[in-house]
Every structure is written in C-alpha cells, then in structure tokens.
C-alpha positions, 0 to 999 in steps of 0.5 A: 464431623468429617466432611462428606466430600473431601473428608477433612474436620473443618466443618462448621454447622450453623442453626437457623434462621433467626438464631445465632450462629453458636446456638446448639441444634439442642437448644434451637429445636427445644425453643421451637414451637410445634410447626415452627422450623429449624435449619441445620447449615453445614459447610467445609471450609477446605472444599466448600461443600455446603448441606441445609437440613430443615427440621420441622416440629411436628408434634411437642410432648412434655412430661415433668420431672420426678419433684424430689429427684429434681430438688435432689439434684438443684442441691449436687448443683449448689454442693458442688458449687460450695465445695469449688469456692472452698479453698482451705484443704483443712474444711475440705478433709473436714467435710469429706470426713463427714459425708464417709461417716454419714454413709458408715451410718453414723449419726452427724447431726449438721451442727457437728459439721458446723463445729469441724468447719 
C-alpha cells in the first residue's frame, strides 16, 4: 500500500486493540464477536502520516460447508503434504504413473500402487 500523503510503500498496518500486531485484519474480524470492534492503524513511516479505521460487527451470518467437499479437500491437504516428504523421484513417477492411469479410466486398485511404491 502506498501512502496517501507522500506516496511512498513503507506503510505498516497494525489490528487492534488487544491483538498482536502481525495479526491479518482477516483473522481479527473472524474472531470478533457481533458488536465487538476492531481498528485498523495505519502509519507511514517516511512522512509519518497515521490513519485509525473502526470496524464494527454488526451482524455475524454463518453457513457450513458442503461435508463432502470438505473431506475432499482435508484429503489434497494430506496428499499434498505426503507427496513433499516423498524424496525418492523413482515413487514419485510411480505415483503420477497411477493418478494418469486412474483419469485414462483404468482400474488400479490401491494395492497395485501399493506394490509400485
């Protein structure tokens, strides 16, 4: 963000009160309770200019996620993570070679990947 007054990027945004200061303005609004507020500080620190905006929680609507698009992604998240620890390029082909043939429509079952890893 550029600064308003002097145009320069050194601007630092603080939320408060009571947060930490890198706490994201994303995370502090979503622990808010309805009523409760937060304030944004902003300050440049070429010309000094400083802004305080107050957030206030109106209202809070909630709506749950979809449960099987969210075990879907719980288990990218866990893949993913598997696949990072895997350091052996050799059961890396093995397991793309298994995810092309399971998009081709070929029937793997997870013993077959089993026995290439």
């Amino acid at each position: 963000m550029e600064c308003p007054d002097c145009g320069e990027p050194y601007v630092s945004r603080e939320v408060g009160p009571g947060r930490p200061p890198s706490t994201p303005l994303a995370n502090a609004i979503l622990d808010t309770e309805q009523g409760e507020e937060v304030i944004l500080h902003r300050q440049c620190w070429t010309c000094g200019w400083s802004e305080d905006r107050h957030v206030e929680v109106a209202a809070i609507e909630t709506e749950h996620g979809d449960p099987e698009i969210v075990d879907r992604q719980q288990r990218l998240s866990e893949l993913a993570g598997l696949l990072e620890e895997i350091e052996d390029t050799e059961t890396l082909d093995s397991v793309l070679h298994y995810v092309r043939q399971q998009r081709s429509g070929d029937e793997w079952g997870p013993s077959s990947l089993e026995e290439d890893l």
